[in-house]
C-alpha positions in Angstrom: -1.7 -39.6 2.4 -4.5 -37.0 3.0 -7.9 -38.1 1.8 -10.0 -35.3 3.1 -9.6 -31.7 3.1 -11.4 -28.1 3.4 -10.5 -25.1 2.1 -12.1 -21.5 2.5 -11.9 -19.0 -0.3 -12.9 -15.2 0.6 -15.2 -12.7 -1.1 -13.7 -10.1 -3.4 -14.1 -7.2 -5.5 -13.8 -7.2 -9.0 -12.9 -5.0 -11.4 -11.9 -2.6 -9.0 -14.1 0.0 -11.3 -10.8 0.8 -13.6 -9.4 -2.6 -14.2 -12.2 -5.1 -16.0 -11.7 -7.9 -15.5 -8.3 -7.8 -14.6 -8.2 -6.2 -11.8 -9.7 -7.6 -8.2 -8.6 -7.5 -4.4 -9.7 -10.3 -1.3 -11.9 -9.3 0.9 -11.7 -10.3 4.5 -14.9 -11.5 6.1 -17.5 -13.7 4.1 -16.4 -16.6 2.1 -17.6 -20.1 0.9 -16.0 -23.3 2.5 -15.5 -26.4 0.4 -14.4 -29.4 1.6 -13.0 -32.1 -1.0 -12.7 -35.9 -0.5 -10.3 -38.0 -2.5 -11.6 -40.5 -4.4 -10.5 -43.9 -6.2 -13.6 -43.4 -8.7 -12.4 -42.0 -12.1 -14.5 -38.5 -11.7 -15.8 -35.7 -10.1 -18.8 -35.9 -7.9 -20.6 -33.1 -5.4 -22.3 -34.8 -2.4 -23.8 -31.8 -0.8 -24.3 -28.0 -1.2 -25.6 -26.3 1.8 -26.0 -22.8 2.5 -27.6 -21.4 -1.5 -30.4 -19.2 -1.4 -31.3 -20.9 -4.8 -30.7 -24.2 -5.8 -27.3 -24.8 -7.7 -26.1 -26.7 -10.2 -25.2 -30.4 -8.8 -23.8 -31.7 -12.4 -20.3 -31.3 -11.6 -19.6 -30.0 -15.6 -22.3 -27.1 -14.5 -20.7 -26.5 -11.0 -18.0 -24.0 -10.5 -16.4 -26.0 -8.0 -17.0 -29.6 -10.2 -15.9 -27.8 -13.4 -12.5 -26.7 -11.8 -11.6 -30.1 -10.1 -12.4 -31.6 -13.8 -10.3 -29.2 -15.2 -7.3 -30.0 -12.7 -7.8 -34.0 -12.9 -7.4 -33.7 -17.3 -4.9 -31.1 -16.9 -3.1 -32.8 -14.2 -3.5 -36.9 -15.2 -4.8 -37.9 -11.7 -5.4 -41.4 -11.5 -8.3 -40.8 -9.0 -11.1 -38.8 -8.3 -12.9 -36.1 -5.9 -16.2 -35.6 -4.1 -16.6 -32.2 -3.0 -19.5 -30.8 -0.4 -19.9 -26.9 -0.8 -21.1 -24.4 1.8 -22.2 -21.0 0.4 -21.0 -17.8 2.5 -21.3 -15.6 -0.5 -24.9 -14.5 -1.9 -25.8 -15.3 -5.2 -25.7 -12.6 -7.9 -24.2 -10.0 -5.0 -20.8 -9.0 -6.9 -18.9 -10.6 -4.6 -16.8 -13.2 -6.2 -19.4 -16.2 -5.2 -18.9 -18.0 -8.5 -15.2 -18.1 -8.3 -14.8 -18.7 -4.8 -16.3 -22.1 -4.9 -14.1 -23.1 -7.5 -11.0 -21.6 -6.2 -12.4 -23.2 -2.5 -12.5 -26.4 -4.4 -8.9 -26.6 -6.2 -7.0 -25.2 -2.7 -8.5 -28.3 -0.9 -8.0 -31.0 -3.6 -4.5 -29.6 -4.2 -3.9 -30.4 -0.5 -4.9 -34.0 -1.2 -2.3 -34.5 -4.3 0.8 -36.4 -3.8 2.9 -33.1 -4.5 0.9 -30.2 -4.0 1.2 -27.1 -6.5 2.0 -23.4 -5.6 -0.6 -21.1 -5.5 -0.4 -19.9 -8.6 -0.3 -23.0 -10.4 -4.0 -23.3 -9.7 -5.1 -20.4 -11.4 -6.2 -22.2 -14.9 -7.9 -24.7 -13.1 -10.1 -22.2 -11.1 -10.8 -20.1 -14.5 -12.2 -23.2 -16.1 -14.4 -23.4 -13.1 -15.4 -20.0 -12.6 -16.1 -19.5 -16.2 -19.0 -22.3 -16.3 -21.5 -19.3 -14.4 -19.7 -16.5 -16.3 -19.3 -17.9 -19.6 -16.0 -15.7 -19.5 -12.7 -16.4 -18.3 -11.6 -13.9 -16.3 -9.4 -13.5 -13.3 -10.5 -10.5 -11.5 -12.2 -12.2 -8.8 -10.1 -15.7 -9.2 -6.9 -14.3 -8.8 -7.2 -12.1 -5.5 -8.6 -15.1 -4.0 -5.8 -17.8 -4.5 -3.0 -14.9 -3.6 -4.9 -12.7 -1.6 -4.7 -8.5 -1.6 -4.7 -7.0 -4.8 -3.6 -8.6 -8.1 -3.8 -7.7 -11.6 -4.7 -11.0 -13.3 -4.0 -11.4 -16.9 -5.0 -14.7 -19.3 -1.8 -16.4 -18.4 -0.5 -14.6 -14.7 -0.9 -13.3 -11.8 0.5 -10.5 -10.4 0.6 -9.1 -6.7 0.1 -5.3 -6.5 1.4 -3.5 -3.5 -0.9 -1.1 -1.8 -0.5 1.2 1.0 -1.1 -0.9 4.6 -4.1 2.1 5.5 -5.9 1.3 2.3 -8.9 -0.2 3.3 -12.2 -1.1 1.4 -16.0 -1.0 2.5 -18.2 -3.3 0.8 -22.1 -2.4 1.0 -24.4 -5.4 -0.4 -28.0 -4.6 -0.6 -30.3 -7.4 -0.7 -30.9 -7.7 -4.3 -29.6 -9.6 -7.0 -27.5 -9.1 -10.3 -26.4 -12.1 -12.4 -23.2 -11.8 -14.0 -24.4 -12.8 -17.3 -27.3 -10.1 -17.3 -24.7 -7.7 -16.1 -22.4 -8.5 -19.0 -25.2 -7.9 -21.5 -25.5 -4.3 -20.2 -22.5 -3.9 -22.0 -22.6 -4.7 -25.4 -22.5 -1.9 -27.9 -20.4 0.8 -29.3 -17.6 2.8 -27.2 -15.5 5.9 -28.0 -12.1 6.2 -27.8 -11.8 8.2 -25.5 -13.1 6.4 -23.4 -10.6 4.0 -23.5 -7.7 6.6 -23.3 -9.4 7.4 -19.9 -9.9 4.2 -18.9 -6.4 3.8 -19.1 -5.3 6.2 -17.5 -7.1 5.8 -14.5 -5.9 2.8 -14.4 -2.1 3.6 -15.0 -2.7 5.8 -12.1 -4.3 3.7 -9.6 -1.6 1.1 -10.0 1.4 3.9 -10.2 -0.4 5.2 -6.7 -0.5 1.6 -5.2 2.9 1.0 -6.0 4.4 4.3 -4.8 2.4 4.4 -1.6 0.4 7.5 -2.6 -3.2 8.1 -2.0 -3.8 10.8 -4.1 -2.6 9.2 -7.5 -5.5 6.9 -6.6 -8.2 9.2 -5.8 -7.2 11.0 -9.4 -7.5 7.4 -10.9 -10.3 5.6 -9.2 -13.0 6.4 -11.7 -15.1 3.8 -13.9 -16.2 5.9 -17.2 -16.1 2.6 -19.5 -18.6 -0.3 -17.8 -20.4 2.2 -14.6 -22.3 3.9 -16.6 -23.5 1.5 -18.7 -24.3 -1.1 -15.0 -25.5 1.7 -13.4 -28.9 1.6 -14.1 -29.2 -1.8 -13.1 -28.2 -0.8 -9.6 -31.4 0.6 -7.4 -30.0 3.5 -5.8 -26.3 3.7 -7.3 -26.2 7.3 -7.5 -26.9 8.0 -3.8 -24.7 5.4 -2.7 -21.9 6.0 -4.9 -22.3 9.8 -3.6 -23.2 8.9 -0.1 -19.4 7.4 -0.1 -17.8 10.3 -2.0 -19.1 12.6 0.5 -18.1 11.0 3.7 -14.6 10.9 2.5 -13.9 7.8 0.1 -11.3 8.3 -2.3 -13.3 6.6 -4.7 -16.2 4.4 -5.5 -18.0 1.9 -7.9 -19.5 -1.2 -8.5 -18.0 -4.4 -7.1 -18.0 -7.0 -9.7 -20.5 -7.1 -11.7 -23.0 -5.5 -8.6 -24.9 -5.3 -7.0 -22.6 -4.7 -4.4 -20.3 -1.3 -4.1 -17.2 -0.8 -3.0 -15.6 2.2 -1.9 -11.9 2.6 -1.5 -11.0 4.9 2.0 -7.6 6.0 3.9 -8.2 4.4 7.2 -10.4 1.8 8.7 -12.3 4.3 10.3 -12.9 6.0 7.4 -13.9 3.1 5.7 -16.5 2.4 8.6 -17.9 5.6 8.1 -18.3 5.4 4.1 -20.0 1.6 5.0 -22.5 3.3 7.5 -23.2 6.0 5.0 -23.6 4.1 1.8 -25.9 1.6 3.8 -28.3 4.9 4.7 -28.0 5.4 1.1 -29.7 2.7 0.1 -31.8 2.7 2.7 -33.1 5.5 1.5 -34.2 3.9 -1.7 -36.2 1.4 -0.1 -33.4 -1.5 0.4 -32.0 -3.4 3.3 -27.9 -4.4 3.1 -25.2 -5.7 4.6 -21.3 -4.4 5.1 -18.0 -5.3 5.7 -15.3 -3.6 6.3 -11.4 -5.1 4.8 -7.8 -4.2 4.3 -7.6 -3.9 0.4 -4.4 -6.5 1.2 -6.8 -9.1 2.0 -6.8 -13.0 3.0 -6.0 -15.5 0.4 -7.8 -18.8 0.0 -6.3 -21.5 2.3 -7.2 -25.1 3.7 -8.7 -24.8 7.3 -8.9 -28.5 8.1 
């Protein structure tokens, strides 16, 4: 029987601009490693977190990663309990999927430790629970993508794997600022029109009709956030000029990641991707702040034990 185990979860981008929160794809690059000890106390405890620019949360009920291994032991009956030790790779209020990955980090390596591990997919109400403890929301948009890597429309109840086209690639520009989720969800309370909507989904009909068929232009004529952008980007120094910075070197579309500050930008090509990264990144430059890029397959990594 396995008693110890570490499991790394990527970065990803949520949202996708046209799907909140149901919509997110793995990035490959940064990531948080947690490593998860089986226990035979009856609960949850977190030994170490290394890595935080701030201090987190070492209640494990307050913890993404302690609130989803709670959530899996009542769910799941277990008879013992875990210790977990967290090691941050993902910034704090970035956009990138920090939150979640720590919990979905957590339930990949204690789900190696059980005496019959569950698929994938299986783990996905554990990690929500978790992920929702810094959200206050349950959403899968950065959750899902992680435990099955790529692209994946993630619903209350399921998951579901979106094909895209094997030259769509994503550059990710992170300034060096901050945006918490919660102060990024208040941006958008208020009314909406209608229409709105109807766009919305639209643009999203079309992005998933042009990742399915293989055809980049159905997802240049869809990638467009007019529902939550405009209302998050004010809270982004610089978002005009970056956003455009990306448009103009060729993107077929761009917005925030998550709930920012980080953008994304989606291009046809790694090279094209590179060159929407190094554009965007003189973008904000430009507005007085420093950042940080990566460059990814939209089919991204999923979360996996390492050791």
């Amino acid at each position: 029987m396995k008693t110890t185990a570490t499991a790394f979860a990527p970065a990803s981008v949520g949202n996708v601009g046209i799907g909140f929160d149901i919509l997110g794809h793995s990035i490959a690059g940064p990531g948080d490693h947690v490593s998860v000890h089986r226990i035979d106390a009856d609960e949850v405890r977190i030994t170490a977190i290394r890595g935080a620019a701030i201090p987190l949360p070492e209640d494990p009920h307050r913890n993404t990663a302690g609130a989803a291994l709670i959530a899996m032991r009542a769910a799941l009956g277990l008879r013992f309990g875990f210790e977990i030790e967290i090691d941050k790779g993902i910034a704090f209020g970035s956009g990138m999927g920090g939150s979640a990955a720590s919990a979905v980090a957590a339930v990949v390596a204690a789900n190696a430790l059980l005496d019959v591990p569950l698929p994938p997919a299986a783990l996905y109400p554990f990690a929500l629970d978790g992920e929702a403890v810094a959200s206050d929301s349950h959403h899968g948009d950065n959750v899902g993508p992680m435990l099955l890597g790529g692209l994946v429309l993630a619903t209350a109840d399921r998951l579901v794997p979106i094909p895209v086209p094997a030259q769509l690639h994503c550059a990710l520009v992170h300034p060096q600022a901050t945006l918490e989720t919660k102060h990024a969800r208040a941006a958008l309370a208020g009314a909406y029109a209608l229409r709105e909507f109807v766009q919305q989904s639209a643009n999203l009909a079309l992005v998933l009709a042009g990742c399915h068929a293989g055809d980049l232009e159905l997802i240049r004529a869809g990638l467009s956030d007019v529902l939550v952008e405009p209302r998050r980007a004010p809270l982004i120094a610089g978002f005009a000029a970056v956003k455009a910075a990306a448009l103009e070197a060729g993107a077929l579309g761009a917005s925030i990641s998550g709930a920012g500050p980080s953008l994304f930008a989606w291009c046809d090509g790694a090279l094209a991707a590179q060159r929407c990264a190094q554009a965007m990144r003189e973008a904000f430059a430009r507005s007085g702040l420093d950042s940080e890029s990566w460059v990814s397959p939209v089919a991204g990594p999923a979360a996996k034990v390492v050791a």
